[in-house]
mmCIF file as gemmi writes it, N, C-alpha and C atoms, coordinates in Angstrom:
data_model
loop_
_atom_site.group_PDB
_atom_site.id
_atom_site.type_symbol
_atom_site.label_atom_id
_atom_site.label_alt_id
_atom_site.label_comp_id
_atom_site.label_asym_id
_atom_site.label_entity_id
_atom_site.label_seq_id
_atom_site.pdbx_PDB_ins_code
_atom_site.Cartn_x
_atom_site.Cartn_y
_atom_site.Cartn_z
_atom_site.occupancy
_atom_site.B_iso_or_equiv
_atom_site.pdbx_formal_charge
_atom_site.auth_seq_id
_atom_site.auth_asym_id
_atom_site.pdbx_PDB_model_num
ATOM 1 N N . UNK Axp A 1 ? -22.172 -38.728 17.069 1 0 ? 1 A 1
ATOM 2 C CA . UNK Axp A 1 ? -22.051 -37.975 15.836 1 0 ? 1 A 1
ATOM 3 C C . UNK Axp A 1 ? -20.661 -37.346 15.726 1 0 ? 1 A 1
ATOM 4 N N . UNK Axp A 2 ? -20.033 -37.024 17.115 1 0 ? 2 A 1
ATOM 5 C CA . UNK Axp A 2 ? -18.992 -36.321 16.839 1 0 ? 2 A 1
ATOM 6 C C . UNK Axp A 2 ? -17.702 -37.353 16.439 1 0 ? 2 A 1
ATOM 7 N N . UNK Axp A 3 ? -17.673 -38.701 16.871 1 0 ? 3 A 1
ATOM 8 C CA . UNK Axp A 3 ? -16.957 -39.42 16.163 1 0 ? 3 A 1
ATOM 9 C C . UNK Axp A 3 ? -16.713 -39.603 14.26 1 0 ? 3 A 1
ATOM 10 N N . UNK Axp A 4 ? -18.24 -39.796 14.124 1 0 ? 4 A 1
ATOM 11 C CA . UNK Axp A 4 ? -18.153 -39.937 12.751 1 0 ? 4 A 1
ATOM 12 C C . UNK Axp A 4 ? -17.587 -38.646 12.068 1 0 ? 4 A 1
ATOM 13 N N . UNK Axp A 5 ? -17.806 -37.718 12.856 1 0 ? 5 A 1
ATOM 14 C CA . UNK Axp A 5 ? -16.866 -36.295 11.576 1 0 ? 5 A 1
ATOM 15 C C . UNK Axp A 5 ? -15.601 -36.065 12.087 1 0 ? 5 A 1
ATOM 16 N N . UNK Axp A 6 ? -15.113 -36.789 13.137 1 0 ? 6 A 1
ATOM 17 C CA . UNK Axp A 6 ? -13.718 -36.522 13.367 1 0 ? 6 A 1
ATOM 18 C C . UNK Axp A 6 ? -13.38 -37.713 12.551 1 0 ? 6 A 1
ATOM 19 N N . UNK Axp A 7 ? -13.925 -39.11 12.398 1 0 ? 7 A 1
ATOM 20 C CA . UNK Axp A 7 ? -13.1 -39.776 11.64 1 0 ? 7 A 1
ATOM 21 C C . UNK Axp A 7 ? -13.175 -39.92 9.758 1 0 ? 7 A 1
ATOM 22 N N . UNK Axp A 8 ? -14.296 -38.883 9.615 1 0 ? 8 A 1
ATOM 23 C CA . UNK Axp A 8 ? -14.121 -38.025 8.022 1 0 ? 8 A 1
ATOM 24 C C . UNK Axp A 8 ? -13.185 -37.149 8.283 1 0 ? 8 A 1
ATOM 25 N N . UNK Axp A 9 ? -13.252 -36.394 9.267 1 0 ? 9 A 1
ATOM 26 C CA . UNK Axp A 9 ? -11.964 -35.217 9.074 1 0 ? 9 A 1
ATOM 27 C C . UNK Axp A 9 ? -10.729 -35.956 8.944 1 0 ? 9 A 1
ATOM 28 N N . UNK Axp A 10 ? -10.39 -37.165 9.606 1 0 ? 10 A 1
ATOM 29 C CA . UNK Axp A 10 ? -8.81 -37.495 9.436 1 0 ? 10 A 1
ATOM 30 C C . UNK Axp A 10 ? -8.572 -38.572 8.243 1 0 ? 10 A 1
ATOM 31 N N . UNK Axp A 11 ? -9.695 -38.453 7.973 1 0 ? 11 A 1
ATOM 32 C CA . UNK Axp A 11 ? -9.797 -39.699 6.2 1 0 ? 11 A 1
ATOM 33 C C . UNK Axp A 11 ? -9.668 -38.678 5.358 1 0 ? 11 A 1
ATOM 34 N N . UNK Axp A 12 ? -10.222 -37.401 5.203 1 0 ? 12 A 1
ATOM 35 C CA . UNK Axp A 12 ? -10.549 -36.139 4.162 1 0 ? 12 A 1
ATOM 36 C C . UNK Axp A 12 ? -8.298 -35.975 4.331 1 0 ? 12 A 1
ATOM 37 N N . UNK Axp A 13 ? -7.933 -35.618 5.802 1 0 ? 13 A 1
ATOM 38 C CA . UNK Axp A 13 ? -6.654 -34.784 5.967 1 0 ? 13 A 1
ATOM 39 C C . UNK Axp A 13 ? -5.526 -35.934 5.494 1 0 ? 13 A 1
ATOM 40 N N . UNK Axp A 14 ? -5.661 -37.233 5.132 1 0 ? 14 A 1
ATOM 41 C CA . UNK Axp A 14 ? -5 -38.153 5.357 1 0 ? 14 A 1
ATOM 42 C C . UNK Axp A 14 ? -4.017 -38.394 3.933 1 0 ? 14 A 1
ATOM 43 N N . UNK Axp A 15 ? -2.485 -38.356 3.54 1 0 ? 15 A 1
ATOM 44 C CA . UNK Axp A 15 ? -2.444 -38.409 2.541 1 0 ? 15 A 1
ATOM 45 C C . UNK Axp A 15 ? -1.676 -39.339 2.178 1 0 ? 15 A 1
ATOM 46 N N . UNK Axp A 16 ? -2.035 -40.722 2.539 1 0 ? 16 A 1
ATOM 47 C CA . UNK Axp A 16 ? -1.57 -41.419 2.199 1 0 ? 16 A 1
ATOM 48 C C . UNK Axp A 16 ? -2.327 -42.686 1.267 1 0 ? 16 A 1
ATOM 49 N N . UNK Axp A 17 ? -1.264 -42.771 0.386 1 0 ? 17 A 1
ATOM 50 C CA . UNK Axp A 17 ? -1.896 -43.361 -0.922 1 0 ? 17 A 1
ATOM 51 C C . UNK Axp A 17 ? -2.632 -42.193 -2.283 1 0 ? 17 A 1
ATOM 52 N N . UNK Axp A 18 ? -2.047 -40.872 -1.507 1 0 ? 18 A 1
ATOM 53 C CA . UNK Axp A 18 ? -2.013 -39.566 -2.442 1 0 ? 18 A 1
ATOM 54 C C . UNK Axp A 18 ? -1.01 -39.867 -4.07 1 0 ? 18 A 1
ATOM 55 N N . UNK Axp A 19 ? 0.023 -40.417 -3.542 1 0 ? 19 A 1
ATOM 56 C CA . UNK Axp A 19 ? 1.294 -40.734 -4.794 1 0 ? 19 A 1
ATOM 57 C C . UNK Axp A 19 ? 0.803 -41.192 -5.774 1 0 ? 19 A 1
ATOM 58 N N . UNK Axp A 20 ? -0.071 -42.663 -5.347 1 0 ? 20 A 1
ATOM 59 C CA . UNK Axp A 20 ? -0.604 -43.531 -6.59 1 0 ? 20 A 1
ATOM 60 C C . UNK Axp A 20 ? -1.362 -42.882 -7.219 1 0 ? 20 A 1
ATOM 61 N N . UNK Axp A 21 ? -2.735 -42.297 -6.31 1 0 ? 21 A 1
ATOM 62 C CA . UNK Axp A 21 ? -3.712 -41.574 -7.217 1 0 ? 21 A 1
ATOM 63 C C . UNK Axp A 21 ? -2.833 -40.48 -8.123 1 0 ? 21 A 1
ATOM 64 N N . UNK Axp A 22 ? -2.037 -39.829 -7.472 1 0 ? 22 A 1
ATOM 65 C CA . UNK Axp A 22 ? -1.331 -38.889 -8.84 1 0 ? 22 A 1
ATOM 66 C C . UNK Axp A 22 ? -0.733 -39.846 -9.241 1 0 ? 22 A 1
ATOM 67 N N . UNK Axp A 23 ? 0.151 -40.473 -10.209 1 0 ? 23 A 1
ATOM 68 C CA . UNK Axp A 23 ? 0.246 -41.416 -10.765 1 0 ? 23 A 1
ATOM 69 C C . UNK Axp A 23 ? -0.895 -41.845 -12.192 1 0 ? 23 A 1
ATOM 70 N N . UNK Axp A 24 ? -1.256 -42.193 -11.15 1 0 ? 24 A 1
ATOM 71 C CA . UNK Axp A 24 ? -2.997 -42.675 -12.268 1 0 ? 24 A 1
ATOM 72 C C . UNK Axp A 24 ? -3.758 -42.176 -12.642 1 0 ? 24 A 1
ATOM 73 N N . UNK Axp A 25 ? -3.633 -41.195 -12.554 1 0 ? 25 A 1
ATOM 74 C CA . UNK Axp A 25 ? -4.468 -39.795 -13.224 1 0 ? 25 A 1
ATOM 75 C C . UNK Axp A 25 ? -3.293 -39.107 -14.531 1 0 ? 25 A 1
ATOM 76 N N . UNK Axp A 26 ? -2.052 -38.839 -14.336 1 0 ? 26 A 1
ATOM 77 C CA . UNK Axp A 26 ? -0.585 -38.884 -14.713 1 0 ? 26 A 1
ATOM 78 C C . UNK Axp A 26 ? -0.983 -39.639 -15.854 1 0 ? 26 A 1
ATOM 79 N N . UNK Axp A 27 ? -1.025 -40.723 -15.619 1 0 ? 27 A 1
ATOM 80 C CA . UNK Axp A 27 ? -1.126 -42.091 -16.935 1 0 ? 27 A 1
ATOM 81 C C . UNK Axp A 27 ? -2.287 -41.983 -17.466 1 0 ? 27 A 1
ATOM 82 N N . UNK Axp A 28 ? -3.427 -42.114 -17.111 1 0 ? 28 A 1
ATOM 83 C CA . UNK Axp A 28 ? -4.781 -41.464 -17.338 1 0 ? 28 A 1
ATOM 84 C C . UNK Axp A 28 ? -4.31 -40.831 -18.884 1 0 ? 28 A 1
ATOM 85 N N . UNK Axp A 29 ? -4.192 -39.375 -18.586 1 0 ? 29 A 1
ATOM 86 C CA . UNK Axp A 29 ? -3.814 -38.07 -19.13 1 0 ? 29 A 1
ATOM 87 C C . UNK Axp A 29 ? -2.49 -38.42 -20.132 1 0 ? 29 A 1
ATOM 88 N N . UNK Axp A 30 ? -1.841 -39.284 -19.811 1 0 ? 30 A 1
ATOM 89 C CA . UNK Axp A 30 ? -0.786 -39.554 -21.253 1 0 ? 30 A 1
ATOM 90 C C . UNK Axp A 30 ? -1.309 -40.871 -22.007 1 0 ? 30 A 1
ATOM 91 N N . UNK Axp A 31 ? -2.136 -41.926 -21.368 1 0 ? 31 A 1
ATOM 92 C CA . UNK Axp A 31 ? -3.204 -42.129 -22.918 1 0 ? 31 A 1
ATOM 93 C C . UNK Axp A 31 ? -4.477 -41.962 -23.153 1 0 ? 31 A 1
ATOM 94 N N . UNK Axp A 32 ? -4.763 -40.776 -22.782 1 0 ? 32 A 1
ATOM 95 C CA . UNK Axp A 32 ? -5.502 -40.084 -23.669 1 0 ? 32 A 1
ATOM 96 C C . UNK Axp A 32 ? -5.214 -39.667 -24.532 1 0 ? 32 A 1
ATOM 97 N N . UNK Axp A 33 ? -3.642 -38.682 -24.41 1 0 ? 33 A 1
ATOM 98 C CA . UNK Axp A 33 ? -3.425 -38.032 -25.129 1 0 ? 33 A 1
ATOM 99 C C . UNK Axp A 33 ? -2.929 -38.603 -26.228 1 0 ? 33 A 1
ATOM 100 N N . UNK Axp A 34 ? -2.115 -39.839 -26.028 1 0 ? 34 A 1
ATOM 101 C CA . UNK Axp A 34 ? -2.299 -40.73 -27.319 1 0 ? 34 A 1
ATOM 102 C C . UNK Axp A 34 ? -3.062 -41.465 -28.042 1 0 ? 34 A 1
ATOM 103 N N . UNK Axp A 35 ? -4.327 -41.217 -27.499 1 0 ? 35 A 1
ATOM 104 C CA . UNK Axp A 35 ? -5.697 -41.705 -28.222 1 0 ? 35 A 1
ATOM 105 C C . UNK Axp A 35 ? -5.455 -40.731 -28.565 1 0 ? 35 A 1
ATOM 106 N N . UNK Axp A 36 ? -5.814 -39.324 -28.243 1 0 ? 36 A 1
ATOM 107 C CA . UNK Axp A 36 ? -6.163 -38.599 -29.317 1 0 ? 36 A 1
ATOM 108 C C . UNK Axp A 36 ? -5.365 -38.236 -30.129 1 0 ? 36 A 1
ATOM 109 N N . UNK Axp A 37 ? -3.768 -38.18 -30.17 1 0 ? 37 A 1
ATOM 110 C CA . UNK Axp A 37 ? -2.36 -38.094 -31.037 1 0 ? 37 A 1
ATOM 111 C C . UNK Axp A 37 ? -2.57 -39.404 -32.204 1 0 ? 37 A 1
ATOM 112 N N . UNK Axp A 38 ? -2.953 -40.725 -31.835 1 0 ? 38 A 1
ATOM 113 C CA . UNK Axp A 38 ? -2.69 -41.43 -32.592 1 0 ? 38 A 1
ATOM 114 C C . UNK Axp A 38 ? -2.264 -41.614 -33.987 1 0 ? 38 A 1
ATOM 115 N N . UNK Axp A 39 ? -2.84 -40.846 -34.898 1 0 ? 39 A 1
ATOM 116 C CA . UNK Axp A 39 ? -2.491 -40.745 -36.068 1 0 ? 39 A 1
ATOM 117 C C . UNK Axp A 39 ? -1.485 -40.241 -36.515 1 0 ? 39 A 1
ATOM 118 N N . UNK Axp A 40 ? -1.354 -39.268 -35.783 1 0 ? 40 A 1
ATOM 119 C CA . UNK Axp A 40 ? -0.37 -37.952 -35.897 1 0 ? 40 A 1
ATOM 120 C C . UNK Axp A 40 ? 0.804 -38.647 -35.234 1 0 ? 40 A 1
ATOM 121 N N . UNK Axp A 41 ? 1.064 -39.749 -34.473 1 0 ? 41 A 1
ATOM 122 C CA . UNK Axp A 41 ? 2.314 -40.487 -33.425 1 0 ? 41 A 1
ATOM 123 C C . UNK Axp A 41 ? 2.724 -41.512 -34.552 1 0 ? 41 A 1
ATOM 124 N N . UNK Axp A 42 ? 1.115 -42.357 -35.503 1 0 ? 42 A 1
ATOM 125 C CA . UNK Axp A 42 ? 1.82 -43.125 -36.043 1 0 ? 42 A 1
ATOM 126 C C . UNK Axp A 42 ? 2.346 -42.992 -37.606 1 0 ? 42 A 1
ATOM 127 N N . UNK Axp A 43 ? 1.855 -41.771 -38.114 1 0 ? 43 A 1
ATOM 128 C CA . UNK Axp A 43 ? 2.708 -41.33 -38.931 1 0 ? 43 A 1
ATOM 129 C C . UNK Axp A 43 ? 4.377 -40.496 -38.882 1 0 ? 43 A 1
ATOM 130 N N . UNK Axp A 44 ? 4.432 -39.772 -37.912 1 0 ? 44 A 1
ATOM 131 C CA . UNK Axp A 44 ? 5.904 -39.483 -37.28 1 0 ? 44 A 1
ATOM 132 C C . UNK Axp A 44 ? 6.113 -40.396 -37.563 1 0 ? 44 A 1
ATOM 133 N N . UNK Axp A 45 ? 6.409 -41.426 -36.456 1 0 ? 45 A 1
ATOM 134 C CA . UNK Axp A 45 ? 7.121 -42.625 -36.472 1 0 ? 45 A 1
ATOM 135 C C . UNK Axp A 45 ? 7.78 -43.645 -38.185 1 0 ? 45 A 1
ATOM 136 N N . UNK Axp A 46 ? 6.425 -43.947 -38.703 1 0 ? 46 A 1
ATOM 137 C CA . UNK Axp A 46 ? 6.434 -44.271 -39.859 1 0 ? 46 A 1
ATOM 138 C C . UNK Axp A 46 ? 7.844 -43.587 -40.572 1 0 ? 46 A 1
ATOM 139 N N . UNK Axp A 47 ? 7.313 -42.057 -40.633 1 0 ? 47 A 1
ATOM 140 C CA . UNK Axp A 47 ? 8.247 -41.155 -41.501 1 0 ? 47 A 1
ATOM 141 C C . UNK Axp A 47 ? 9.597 -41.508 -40.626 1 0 ? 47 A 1
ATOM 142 N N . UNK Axp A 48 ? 10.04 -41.571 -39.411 1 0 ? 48 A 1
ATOM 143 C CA . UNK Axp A 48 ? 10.853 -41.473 -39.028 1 0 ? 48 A 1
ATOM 144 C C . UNK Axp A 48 ? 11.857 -42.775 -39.433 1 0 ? 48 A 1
ATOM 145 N N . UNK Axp A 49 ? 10.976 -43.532 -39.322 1 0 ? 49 A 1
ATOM 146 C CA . UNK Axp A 49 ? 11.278 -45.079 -39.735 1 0 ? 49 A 1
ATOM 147 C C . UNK Axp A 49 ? 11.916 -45.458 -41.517 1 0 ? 49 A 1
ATOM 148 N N . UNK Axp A 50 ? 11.248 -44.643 -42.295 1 0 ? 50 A 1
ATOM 149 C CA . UNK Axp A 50 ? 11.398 -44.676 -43.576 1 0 ? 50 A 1
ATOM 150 C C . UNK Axp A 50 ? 12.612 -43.788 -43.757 1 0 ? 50 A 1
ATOM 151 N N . UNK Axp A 51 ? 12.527 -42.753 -42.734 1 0 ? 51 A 1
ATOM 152 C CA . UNK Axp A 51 ? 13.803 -41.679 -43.047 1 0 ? 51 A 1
ATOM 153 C C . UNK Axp A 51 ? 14.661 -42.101 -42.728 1 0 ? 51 A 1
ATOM 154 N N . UNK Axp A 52 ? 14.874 -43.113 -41.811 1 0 ? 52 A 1
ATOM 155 C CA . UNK Axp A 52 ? 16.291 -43.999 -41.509 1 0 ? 52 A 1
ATOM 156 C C . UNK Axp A 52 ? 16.747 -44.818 -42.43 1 0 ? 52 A 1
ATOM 157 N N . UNK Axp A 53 ? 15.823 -45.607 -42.794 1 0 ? 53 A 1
ATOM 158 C CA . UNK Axp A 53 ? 15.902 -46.971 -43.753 1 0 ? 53 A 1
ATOM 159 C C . UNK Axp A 53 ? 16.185 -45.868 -45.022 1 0 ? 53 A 1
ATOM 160 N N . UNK Axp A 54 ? 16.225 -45.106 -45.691 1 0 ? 54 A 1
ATOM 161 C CA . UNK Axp A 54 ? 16.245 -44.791 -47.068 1 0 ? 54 A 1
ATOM 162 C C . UNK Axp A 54 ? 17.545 -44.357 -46.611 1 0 ? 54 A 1
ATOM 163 N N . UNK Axp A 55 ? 18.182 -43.552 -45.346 1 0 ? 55 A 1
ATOM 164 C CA . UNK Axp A 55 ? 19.459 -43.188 -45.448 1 0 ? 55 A 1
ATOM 165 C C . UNK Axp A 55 ? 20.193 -44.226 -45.184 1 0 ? 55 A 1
ATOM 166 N N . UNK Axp A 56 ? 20.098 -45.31 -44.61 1 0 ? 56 A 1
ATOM 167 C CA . UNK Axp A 56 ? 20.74 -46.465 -44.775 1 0 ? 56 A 1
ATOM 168 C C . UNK Axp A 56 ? 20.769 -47.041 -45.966 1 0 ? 56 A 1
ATOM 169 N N . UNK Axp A 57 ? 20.013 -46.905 -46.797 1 0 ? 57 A 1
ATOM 170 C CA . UNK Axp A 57 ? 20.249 -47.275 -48.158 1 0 ? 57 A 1
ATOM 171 C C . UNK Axp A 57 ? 21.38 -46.634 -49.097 1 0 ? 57 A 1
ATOM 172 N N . UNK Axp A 58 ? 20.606 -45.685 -48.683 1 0 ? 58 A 1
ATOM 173 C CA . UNK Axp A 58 ? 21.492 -44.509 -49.168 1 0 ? 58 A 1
ATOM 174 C C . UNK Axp A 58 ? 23.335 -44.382 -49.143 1 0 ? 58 A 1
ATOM 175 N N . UNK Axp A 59 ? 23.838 -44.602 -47.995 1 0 ? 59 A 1
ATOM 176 C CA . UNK Axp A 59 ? 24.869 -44.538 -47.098 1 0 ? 59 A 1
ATOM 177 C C . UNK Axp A 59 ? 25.361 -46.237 -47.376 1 0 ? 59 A 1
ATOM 178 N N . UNK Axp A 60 ? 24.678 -46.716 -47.708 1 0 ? 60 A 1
ATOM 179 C CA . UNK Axp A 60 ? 25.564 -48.51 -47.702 1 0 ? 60 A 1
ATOM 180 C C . UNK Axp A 60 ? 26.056 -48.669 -48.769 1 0 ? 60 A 1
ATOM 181 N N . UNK Axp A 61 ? 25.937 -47.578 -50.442 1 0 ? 61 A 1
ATOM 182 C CA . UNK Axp A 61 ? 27.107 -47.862 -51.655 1 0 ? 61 A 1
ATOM 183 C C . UNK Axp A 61 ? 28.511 -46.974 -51.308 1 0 ? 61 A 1
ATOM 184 N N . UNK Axp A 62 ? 28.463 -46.345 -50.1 1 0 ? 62 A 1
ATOM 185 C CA . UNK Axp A 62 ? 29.695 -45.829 -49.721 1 0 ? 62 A 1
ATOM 186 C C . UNK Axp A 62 ? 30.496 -46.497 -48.844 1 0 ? 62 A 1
ATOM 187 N N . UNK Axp A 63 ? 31.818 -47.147 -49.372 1 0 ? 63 A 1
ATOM 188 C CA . UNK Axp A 63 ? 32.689 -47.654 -48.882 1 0 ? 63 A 1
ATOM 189 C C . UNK Axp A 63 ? 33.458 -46.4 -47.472 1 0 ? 63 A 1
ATOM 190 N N . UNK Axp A 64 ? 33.045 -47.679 -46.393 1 0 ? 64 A 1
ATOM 191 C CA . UNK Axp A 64 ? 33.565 -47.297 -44.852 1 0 ? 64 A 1
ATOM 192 C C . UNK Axp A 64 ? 34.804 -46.672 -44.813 1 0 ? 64 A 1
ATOM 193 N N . UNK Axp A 65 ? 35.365 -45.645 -44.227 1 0 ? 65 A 1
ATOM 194 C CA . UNK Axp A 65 ? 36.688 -45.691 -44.27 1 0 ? 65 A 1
ATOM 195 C C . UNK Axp A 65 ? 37.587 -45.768 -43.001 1 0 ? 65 A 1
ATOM 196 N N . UNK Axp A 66 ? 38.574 -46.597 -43.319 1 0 ? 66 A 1
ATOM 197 C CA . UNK Axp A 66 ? 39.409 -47.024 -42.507 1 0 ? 66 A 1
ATOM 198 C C . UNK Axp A 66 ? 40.537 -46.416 -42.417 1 0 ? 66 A 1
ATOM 199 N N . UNK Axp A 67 ? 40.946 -45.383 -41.375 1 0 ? 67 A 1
ATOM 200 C CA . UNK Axp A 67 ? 42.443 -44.732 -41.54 1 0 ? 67 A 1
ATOM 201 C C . UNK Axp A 67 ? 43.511 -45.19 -40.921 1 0 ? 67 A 1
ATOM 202 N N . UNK Axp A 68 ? 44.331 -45.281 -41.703 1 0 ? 68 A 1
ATOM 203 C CA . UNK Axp A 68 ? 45.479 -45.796 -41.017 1 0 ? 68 A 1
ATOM 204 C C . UNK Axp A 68 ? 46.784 -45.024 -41.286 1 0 ? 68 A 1
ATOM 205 N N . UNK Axp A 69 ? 47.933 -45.145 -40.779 1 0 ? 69 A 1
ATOM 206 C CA . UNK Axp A 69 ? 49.087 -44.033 -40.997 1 0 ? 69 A 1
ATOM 207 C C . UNK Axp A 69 ? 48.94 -43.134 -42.676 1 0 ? 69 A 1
ATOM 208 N N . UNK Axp A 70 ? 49.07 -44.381 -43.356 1 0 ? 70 A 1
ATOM 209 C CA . UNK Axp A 70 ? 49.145 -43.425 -44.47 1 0 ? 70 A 1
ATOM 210 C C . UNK Axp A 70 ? 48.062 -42.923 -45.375 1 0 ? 70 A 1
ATOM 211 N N . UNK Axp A 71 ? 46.601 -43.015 -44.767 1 0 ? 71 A 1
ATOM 212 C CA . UNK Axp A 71 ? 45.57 -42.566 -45.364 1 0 ? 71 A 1
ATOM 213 C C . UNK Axp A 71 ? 44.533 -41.688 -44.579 1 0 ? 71 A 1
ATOM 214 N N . UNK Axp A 72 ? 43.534 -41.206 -44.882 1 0 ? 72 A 1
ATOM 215 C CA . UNK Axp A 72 ? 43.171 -39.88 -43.939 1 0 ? 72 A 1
ATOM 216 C C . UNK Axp A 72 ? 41.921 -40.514 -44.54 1 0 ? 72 A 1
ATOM 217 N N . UNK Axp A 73 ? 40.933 -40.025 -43.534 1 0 ? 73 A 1
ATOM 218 C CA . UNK Axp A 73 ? 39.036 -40.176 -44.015 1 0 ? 73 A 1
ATOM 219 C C . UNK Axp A 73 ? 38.564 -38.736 -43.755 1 0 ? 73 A 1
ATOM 220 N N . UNK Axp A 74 ? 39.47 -37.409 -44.121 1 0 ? 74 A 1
ATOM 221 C CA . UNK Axp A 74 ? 38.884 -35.964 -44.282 1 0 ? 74 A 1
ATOM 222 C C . UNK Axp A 74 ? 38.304 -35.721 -45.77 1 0 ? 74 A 1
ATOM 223 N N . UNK Axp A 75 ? 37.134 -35.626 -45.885 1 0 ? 75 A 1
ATOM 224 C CA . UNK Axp A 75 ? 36.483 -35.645 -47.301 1 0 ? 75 A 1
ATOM 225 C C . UNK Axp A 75 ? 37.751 -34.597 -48.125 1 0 ? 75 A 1
């Protein structure tokens, strides 16, 4: 008997392969949390996406400017 609880005691004290399990619990816990964000992640995004593309729209009837000695690009 006294074997079997010394070799639970050094399986219980033992910490190896501790890293992964944190890890995977770690990941676990960040998609969940994007299950439960989902909507709310894929509208950000969306908006974020549209807010680029409209300022690129926006920004492409303005001619680039190129300075060279005798011209300046200070509004």
């Amino acid at each position: 008997m006294e074997t079997i609880s010394r070799r639970f005691k050094s399986f219980w004290e033992d910490e190896e392969g501790l890293g992964t399990l944190e890890i995977l619990l770690i990941v676990a816990v960040l998609v969940a949390i994007a299950i439960i964000f989902r909507k709310w992640i894929v509208s950000w995004f969306q908006k974020l996406i549209g807010d680029a593309n409209t300022d690129l729209k926006d920004n492409s009837a303005v001619a680039p400017c190129a300075p060279s000695p005798t011209t300046s690009c200070a509004p």
